[in-house]
N, C-alpha and C positions, 0 to 999 in steps of 0.2 A: 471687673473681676475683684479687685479689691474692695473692703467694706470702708466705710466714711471715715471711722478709725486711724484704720492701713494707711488713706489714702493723707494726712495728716500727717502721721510719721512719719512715713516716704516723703512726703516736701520739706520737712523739716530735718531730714538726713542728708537728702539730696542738697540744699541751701547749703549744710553745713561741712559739706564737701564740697561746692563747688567755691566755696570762700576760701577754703583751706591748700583749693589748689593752684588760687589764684595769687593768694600771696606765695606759693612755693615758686612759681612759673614768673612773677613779680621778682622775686629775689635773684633768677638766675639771669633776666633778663639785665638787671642790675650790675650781678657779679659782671655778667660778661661785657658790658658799656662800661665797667674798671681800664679792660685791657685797651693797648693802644694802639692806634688806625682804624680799622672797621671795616664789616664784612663787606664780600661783593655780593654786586646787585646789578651790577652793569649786563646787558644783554635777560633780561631777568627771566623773558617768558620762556627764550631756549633751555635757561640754565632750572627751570620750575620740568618743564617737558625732559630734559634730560634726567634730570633726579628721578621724576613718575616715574620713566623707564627702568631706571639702573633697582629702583626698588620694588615695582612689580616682576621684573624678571630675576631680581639677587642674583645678579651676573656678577659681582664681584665677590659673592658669598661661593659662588659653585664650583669654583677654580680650584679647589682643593678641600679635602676630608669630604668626600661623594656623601656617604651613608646619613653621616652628622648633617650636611647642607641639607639633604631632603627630611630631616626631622622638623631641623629649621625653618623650612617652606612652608612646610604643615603649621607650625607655628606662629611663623610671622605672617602667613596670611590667613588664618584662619583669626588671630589674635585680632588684627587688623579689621577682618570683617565683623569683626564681635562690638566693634562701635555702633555699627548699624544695628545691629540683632537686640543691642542693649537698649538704644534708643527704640526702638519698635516694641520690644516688650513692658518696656517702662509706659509707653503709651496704651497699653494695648489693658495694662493693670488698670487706668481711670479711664477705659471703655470708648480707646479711639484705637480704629484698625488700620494698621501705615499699609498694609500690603494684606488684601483681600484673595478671593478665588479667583482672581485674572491671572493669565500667562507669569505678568512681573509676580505676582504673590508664589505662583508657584515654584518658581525661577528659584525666587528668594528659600523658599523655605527647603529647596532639594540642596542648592548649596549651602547655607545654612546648618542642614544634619549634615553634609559629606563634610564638611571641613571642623564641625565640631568633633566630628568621630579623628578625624584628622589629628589636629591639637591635642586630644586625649592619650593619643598611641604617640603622638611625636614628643609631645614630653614626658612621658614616660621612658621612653626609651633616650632622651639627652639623661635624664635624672641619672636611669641606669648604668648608662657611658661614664658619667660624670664618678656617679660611683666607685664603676670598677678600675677606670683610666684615669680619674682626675689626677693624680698625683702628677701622672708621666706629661698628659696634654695640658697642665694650666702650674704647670711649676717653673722652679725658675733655677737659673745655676747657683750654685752654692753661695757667692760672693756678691750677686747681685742686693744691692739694698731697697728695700720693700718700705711704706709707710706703718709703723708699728699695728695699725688695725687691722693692714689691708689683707693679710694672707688671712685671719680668723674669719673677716670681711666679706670676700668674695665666696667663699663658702657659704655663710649666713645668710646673703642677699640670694647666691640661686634657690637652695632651698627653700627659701619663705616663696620666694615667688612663682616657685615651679608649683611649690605645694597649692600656693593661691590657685594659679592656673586651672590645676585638676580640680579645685574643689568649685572655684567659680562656673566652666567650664562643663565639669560635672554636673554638676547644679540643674543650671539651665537645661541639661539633655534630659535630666530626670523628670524636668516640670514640663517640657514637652512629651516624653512619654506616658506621664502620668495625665495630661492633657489631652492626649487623645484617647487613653483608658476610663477619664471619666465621661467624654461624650460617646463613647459605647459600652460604658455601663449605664446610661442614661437608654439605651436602645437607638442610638443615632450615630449616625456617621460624623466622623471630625470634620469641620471647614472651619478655617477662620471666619469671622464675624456672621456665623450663623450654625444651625444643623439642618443637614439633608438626611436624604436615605439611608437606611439602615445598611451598612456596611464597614467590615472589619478595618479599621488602621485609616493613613491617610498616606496615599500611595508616591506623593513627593517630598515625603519623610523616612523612606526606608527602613533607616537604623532605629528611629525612635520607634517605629511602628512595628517592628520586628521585637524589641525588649518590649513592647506597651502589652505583647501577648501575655507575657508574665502575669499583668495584673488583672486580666481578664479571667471568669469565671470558665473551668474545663469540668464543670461536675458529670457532664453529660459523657466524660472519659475517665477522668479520673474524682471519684465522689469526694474524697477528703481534701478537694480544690475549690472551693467554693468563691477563690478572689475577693480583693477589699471590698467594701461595701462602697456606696458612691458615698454617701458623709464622708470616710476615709480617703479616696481619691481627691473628694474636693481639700482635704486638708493640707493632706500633701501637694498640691498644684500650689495654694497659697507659700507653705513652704517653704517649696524649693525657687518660688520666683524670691522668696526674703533671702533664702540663703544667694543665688544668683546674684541681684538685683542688690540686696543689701550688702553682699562682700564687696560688689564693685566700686560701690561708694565710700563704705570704708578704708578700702584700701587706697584709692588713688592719689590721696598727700602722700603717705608712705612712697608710693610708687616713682612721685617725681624725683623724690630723693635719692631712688637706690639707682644703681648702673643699668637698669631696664628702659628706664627713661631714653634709653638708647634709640628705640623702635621709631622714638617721633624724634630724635636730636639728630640721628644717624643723617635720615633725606634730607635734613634743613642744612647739616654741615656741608654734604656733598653740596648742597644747592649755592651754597652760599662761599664753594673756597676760592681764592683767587686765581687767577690763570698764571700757572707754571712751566717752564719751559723742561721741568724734570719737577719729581713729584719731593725731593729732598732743596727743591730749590729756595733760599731765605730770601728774607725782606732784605732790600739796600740798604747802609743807613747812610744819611748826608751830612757826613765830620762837619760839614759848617753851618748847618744850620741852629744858631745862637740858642735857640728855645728849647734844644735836647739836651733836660741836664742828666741824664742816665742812658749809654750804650747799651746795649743788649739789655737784662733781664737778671736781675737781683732778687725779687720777688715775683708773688702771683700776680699781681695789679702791674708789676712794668711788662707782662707777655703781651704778648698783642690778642686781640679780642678772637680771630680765628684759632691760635694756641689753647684757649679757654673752652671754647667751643669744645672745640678737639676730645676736652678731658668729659664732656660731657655727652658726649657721640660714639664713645667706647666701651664695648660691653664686656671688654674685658676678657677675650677668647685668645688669646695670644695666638691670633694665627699671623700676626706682624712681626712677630718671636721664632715665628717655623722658620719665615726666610728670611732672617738677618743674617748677614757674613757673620758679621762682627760676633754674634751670639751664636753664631754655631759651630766657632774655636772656644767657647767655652771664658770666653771675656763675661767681663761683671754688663757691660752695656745689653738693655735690654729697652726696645722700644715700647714693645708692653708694658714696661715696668714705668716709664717715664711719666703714659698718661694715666696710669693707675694711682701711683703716688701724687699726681696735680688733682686727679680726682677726689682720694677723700682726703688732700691741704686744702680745696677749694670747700669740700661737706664740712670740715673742720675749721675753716676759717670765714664761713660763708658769710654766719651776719655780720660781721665786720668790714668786711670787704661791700656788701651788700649795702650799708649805713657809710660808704664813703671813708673809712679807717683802713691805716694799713695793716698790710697783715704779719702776721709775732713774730715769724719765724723766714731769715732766707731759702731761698731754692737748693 
């Protein structure tokens, strides 16, 4: 689909993202081999099987705020599945088809529009929430002390990224409706890696095939609808794959960086916590053991490396804030605030910590 050009650019976008997110993924990997002792790993394939689970099902998302949990669903698996869809269209631009007209092809592409339409309505409607309630749901009590960035912060990061969301998201659903508008402005039917018979839309695309009428010519009902011309169609296909296809690459240094990084830190933290006998329960320390010249944790580098984790596995929902005792007599202690504030000391102190230096400031 793309011209020799395009296809040029795109490799040289693509290279220069995936460098950019290697060193960000490099650094955290970094930060977190600072802290002390190290993750678990013991029993590893139960503990990989029990994560899949807990994050295909977001059983411990759906416990509480119903309406919000299923926006989130829509989100985190539709978001999830947009690896594959990314990966497949990027292919599909230098003329290789991952999923054809077989069953899987078309599996793929009916889930595919259901859960893009999914993601478009479910962050829409967080954005909206966030709007109207954010004050009440992501606030803090009056005395609780916050990292000076972090309240302008948490704001800043949803919006860029929700907005991302819609617009990438967006994107892609345009360049598929507008892709199967120009193989029946061509007088053929849509299939992936080829055309057949002449017939309207492509029937395990629904939603895209339902907006793709838009672009189709109605003169034969309404005369002063004459639809894009195919030049124009083909334009737009291009497009909306660069806007797609090219925001995603753009953004995904950014992305490591912000509290979103959540989505891939979340199942790795669960995967990786130690076995507690209560979920408040701390590491021992051994008073005699000669080589420990610092007790507990003075800085970010003396927490232990699951603490670190922690701060990077939290997206920052304060729903660990809804059931605190302690925070809901209106005390300054806030456990959302805890790892919110190690989160951006750790953005803020990263390459230092990162290059083996300590960090400026204590905890």
């Amino acid at each position: 689909m793309l011209t020799t050009v395009e296809k040029i650019l795109f490799t040289l976008l693509a290279l220069g993202s995936l460098y950019a997110a290697i060193r960000a993924i490099d650094r955290i990997v970094r930060i977190i081999r600072r802290g002390s002792g190290s993750l678990a790993t013991d029993h590893f394939i139960a503990r990989l099987v029990n994560a899949t689970i807990v994050f295909v099902t977001m059983k411990t998302v759906v416990k509480r705020r119903p309406l919000a949990s299923l926006a989130h669903l829509f989100v985190a698996w539709g978001f999830t599945f947009y690896l594959l869809v990314n990966i497949s269209d990027g292919l599909e631009g230098f003329g290789f088809v991952l999923f054809g007209q077989d069953t899987i092809g078309n599996l793929y592409r009916l889930v595919a529009d259901l859960l893009t339409v999914g993601v478009l309505v479910g962050m829409v409607a967080l954005l909206i929430r966030r709007a109207l309630r954010g004050q009440k749901i992501f606030g803090f009590n009056k005395n609780t002390l916050l990292h000076p960035k972090a309240s302008f912060g948490i704001k800043r990061d949803s919006l860029i990224v929700g907005a991302f969301i819609l617009f990438h998201v967006g994107s892609r659903f345009l360049g598929a409706t507008v892709r199967i508008a120009t193989f029946n402005a061509s007088g053929m039917q849509y299939q992936p890696g080829g055309l057949a018979s002449i017939q309207l839309g492509d029937p395990w695309q629904p939603f895209a095939s339902a907006l793709a009428n838009l672009f189709i010519s109605k003169a034969h009902v309404y005369p002063w609808w004459t639809g894009p011309s195919f030049e124009t169609l083909f334009f737009l296909e291009h497009l909306f794959f660069w806007f797609a296809l090219g925001s995603i690459l753009l953004f995904v240094p950014y992305f490591l960086y912000s509290k979103h990084i959540h989505i891939f830190m979340a199942p790795l933290n669960f995967m990786l916590k130690p076995e507690r006998k209560s979920i408040g329960q701390l590491d021992k320390i051994d008073f005699n053991d000669q080589s420990i010249e610092v007790f507990g944790a003075s800085k970010l580098e003396q927490m232990t490396q699951t603490a670190l984790l922690d701060a990077y596995a939290c997206i920052m929902c304060n729903r660990c804030q809804d059931v605190c005792p302690a925070n809901a007599t209106g005390k300054v202690l806030s456990p959302s605030a805890l790892e919110i504030n190690k989160r951006y000391q750790l953005n803020q102190e990263g390459f230092s910590l990162a290059s083996g230096k300590e960090s400026s400031s204590t905890l």
